[in-house]
N, C-alpha and C positions, 0 to 999 in steps of 0.2 A: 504493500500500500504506500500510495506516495503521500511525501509533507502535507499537502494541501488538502488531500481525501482523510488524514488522520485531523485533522482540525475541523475539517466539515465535520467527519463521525462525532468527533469529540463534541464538538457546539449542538447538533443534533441531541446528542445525549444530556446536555444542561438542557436544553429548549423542552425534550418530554420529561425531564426532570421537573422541571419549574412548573410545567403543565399539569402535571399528578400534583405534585402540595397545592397547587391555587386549588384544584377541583377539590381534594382533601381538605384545604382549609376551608373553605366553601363551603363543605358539608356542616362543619362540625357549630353546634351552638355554643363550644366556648373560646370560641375567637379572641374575645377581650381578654381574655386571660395570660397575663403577663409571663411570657416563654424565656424568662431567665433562671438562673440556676441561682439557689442562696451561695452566697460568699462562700462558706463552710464546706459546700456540697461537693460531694469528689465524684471525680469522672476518671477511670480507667480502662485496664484491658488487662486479659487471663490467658492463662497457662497452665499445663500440666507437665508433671518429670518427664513420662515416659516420651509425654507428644509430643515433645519438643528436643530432650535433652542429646537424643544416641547414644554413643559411649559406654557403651550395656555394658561391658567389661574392661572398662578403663580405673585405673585406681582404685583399684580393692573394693568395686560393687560387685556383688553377687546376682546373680538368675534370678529373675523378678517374675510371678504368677504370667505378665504378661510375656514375659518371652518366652518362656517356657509355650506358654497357650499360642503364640502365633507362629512359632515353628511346627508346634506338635498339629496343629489345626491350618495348614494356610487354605484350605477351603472356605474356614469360616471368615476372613477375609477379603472383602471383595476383589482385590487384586494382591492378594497374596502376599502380602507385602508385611513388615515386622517393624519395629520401632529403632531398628539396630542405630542408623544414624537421626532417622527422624530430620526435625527441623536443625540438625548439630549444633544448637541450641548450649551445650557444655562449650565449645570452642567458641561459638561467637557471642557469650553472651554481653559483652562490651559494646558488640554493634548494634546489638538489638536496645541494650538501654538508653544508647544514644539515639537511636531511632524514635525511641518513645520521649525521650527531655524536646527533642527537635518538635513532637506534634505537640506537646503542652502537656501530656498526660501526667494526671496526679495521683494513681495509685497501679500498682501492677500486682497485680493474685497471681502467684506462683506455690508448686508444691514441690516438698520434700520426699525424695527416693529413698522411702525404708530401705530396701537393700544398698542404696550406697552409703548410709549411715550406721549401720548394721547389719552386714553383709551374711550374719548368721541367723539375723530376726532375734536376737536376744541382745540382753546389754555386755553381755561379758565380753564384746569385742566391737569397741565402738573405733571405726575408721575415720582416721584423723583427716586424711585424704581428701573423702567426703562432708566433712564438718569443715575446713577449710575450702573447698567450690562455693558453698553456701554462702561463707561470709564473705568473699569474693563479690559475688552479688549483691550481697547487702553494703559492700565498700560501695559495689559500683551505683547503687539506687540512693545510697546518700549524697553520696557525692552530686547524683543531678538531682536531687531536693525530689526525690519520688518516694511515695510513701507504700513499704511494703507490707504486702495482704500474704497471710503464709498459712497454706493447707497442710498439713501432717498426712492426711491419707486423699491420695485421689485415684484408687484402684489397684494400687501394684504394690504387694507385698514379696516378701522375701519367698520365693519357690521354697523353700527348706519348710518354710509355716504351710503352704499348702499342702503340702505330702501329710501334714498333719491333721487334716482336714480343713485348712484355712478356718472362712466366717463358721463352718457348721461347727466348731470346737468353740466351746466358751473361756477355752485356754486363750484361747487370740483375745480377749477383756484384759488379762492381764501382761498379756505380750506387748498391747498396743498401750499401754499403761506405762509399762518400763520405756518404750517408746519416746513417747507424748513426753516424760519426764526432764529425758538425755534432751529432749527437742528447746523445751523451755529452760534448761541451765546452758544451755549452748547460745540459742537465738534470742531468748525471753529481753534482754537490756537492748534490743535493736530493734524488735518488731511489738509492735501496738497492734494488730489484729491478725489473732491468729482461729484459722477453722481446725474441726478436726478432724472431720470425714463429710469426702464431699457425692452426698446425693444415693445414700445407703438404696432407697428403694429401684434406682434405674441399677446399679450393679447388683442388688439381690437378683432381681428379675431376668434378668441378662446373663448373670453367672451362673444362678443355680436354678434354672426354668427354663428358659428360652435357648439356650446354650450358646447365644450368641456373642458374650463375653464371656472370659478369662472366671474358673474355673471350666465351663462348661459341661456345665453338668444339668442332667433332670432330675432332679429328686424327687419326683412323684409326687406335688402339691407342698412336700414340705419345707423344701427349700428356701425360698424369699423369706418366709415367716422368722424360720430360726435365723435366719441371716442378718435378717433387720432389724431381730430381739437383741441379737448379739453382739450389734454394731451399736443400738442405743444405746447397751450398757456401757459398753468402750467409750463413748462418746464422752456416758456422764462421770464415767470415775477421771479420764482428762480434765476434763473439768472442773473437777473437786481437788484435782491433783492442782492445777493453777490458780485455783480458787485459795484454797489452803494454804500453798508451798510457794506462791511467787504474787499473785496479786496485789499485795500491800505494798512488796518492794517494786515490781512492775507495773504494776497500775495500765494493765494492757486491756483488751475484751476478747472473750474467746465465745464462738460457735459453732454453729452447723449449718452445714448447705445442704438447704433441701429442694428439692426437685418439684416443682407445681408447674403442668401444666393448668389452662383452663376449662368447663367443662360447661355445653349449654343442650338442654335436653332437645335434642332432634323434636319432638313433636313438645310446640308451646303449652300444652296443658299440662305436660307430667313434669310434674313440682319436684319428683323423687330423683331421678337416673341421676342429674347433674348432680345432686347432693350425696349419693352415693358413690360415685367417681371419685370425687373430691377425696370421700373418706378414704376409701381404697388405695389412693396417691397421696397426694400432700398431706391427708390427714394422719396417715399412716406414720408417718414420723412427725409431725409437726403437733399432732393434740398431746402425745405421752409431754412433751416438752413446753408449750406455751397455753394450753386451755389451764382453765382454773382447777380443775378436778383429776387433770391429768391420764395416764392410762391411755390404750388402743379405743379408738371411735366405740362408744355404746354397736351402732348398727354395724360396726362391720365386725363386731367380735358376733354378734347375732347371726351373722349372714352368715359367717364359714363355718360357725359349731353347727347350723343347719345341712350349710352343704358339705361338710365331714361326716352328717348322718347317713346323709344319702349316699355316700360314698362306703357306708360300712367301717368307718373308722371308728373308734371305741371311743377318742376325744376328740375336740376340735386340733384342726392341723396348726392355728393362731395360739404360739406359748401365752400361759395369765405368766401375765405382771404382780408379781408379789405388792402387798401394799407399803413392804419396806423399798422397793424400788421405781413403787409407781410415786414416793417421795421425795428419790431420790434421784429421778430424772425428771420429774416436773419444776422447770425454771433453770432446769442446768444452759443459760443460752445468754449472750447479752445480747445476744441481738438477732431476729429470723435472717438468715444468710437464706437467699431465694435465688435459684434460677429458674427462669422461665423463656421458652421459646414461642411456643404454638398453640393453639384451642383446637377441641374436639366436640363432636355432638356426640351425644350418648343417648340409647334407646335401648329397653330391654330385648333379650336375646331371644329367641321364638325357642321355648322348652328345650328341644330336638336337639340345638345347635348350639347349647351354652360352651360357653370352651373357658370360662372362667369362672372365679370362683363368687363374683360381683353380679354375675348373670347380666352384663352386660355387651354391647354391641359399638365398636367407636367408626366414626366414621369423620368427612369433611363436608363442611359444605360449596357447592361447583364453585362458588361467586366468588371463594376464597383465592387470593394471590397464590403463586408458588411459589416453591423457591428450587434449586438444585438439588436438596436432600423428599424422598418421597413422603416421611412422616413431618415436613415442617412447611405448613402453611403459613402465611401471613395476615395476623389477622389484630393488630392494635387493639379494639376496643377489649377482648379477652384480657390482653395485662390489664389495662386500667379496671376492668371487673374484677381480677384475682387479686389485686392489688386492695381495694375498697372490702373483698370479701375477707382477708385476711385482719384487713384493720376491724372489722365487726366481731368474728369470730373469734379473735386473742387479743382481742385490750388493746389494740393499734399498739402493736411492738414495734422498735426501731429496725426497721425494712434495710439492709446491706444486698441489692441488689447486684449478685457476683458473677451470674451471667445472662447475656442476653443476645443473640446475633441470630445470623442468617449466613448459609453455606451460598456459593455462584460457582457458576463450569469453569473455573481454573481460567478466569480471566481478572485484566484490570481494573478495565473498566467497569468497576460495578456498580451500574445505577440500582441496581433491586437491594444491596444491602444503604446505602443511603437513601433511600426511598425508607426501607424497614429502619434503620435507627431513627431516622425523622420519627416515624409515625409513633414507634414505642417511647420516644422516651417524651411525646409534648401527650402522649396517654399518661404518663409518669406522671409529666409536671400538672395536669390537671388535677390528678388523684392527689399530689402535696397540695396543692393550693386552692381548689376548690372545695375538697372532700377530707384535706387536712389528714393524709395520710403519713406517716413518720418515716419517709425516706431519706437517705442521708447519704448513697452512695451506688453511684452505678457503672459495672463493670461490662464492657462488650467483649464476646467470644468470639473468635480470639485476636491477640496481638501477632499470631503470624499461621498462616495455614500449616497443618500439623499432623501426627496421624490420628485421622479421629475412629478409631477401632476400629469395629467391625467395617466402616466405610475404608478401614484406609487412608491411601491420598488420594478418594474417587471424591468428597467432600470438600469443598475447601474455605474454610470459615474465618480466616487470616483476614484482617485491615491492610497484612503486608505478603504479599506473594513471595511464594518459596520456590524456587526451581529445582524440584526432584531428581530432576533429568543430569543436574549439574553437580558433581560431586562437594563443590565448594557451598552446596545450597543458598544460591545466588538470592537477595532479597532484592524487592522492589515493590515501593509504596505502590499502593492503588487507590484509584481515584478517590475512594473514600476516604482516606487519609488527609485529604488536602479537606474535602469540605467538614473532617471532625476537627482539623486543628484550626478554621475559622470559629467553628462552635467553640472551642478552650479558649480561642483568645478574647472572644467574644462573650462570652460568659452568660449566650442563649441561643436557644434553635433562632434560625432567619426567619 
């Protein structure tokens, strides 16, 4: 393509840009609504070890559940492909944090490689190696005044733990305890917001059900459940562990990233389906931890000891929460750590053809945008509703919005994710300003295309293109990039 055909394309693409928000803005009745950001309010971008780092066995890291899983599996894969160097993310991470000082970005979510900090999944051999990468990082994000978000778990534990049954062992509570510990006497004086496990219910679901992530296994119904018993417990003895042992002298906030999509009943009368969705997903980890009463949803512990009858099971497949730990994880959070992508409609399942344990049916509706990944539609008004239903539902908690993006076919030019951040984040700012919703901080997914599991690098969710193809994993801004760092400097949507 020649100079002058790339500038025509390019103008073309601002011209149905501009065209979509007028019509957009156009629609919406709260036009007046003042589209800047508070002072305070932070705007970043996310990461994880595996997707990004490579280096699988550089400096005394050991085999992590996912390598182990996408060698032993490259079917489950879509292009067969493994995390070995990823976005080589450990060598260049200099150029990436300069890349983010240059857009304005004021916070970067990043996690921690159990196996390269404990190459054995226990403390008795903590690698120095790896504890030294980390604060490397951390040199380099002080140094450009960027404020770091630090995950402890974001899927990939030590292969050694899984042999031991990984999530289904409730030995892994206090594995990821000694953990989370070495994590906070190491990091705890450098980092102000730390999570601890990010989005228990898509990797229960995914690891021990669906077999599409890392364990890959079907457990016969039982799986998610013990997984995601197992990981809230994990969650909250971190928590108490920082709570107790480092808070007063750190004075940091520690959570959980939970996974909400939206849900709106396929047929406008039935008041149920969306509400039972909800419970089944977000509620599922988010009521033991922010409702008043604490504990798994009333209706969904109702629904599976029903559907464990009918199954011939002797108890419900759903572990009870003892009431000394339905105390002791209700409130373990400062803050709901939330990502959220996309909305579904929901309608019950016709008897015959239940295939879950919700009796539920998810579907999209046609009028919805796409996007490049098949389960992610575009659909704005859903945040702003999950947003508003969260603040009703748990005492409007302080919202840490830690992910939120849209995947495009391995191009620059992407007008579809600026089109999508427009749209989500002035749904955002209505939900703070008109509906007085407590959000305080929002991260888009991701700051570099990556391997996003099961897709691979067929997805590509990056603000900054990565070339696969190139050994050197060559980056280069996309068009997005230019119009989020007017948004920072400018300190509102246009």
């Amino acid at each position: 393509m020649s100079n002058t055909n790339r500038i025509n394309a390019s103008a073309c693409t601002f011209v149905l840009i501009f065209i979509v928000l007028i019509v957009y803005i156009g629609s919406e009745e709260n036009v007046k609504i003042d589209l800047s950001f508070p002072d305070d309010f932070l705007i970043g971008a996310a990461s994880s070890s595996y997707q990004v780092e490579g280096a699988w066995n550089i400096s005394g890291r050991s085999e992590s559940s996912w390598d182990y899983f996408s060698r032993k599996f490259p079917n489950k894969i879509a292009d067969r492909s493994t995390g070995d160097i990823a976005s080589n993310s450990y060598y260049k991470y200099k150029e990436d944090i300069q890349l983010m000082k240059d857009i304005g970005i004021n916070h970067y979510r990043f996690s921690i490689s159990w196996s390269r900090i404990l190459p054995s999944g226990y403390p008795d051999s903590i690698n120095k190696e790896g504890i030294l990468y980390y604060h490397r990082i951390l040199d380099e994000l002080e140094n450009q005044n960027i404020e770091p978000f630090v995950t402890l778990y974001h899927w990939d534990h030590p292969q050694s733990l899984e042999k031991l049954g990984g999530w289904m062992n409730d030995l892994m509570i206090d594995f990821f305890a000694d953990y989370a510990r070495i994590i906070y006497q190491e990091f705890g004086s450098r980092v102000k917001f730390f999570s601890t496990i990010n989005e228990p219910y898509i990797y229960c679901k995914m690891g021990y059900e669906l077999t599409s992530f890392a364990p890959g296994l079907n457990l016969s119904g039982w799986g998610p459940y013990v997984c995601v018993h197992n990981m809230l417990k994990a969650h909250a003895v971190a928590y108490h562990i920082y709570k107790n042992e480092f808070k007063s002298i750190l004075n940091g906030q520690i959570g959980i990233v939970i996974p909400c999509f939206h849900y709106y009943s396929k047929n406008p009368k039935d008041t149920e389906s969306n509400e039972i969705a909800f419970d089944f997903q977000c509620g599922w980890t988010a009521n033991p931890i922010f409702s008043k009463t604490g504990d798994y949803p009333e209706r969904m512990k109702k629904i599976i000891e029903k559907r464990s009858k009918l199954e011939g099971r002797k108890k419900s497949k759903l572990p009870v929460l003892s009431e000394k730990w339905i105390q002791y994880i209700r409130g373990s959070s400062d803050y709901f750590g939330l990502n959220h992508y996309t909305s579904y409609l929901a309608e019950p399942s016709i008897p015959s053809e239940v295939t879950n344990d919700e009796g539920l049916t998810y579907s999209s509706d046609p009028k919805w945008d796409t996007s490049q990944s098949d389960w992610l539609k575009i659909v704005p008004q859903g945040f702003g509703d999950l947003l508003r239903k969260i603040k009703h539902k748990y005492n409007n908690p302080p919202v840490f919005v830690l992910e939120n993006g849209v995947s495009d076919a391995n191009v620059v030019n992407d007008s579809t994710r600026i089109w999508y951040l427009y749209s989500y984040m002035k749904e955002m700012l209505i939900a703070m300003k008109r509906d007085h919703c407590d959000i305080r901080a929002y991260t888009i997914w991701s700051f570099l295309d990556s391997f996003e599991w099961s897709a691979g690098y067929v997805d590509k969710f990056g603000l900054v293109h990565v070339n696969f193809s190139d050994p050197n994993r060559t980056r280069t801004p996309k068009q997005s990039v230019s119009w989020l760092k007017s948004v920072l400097e400018s300190r509102r949507l246009p």
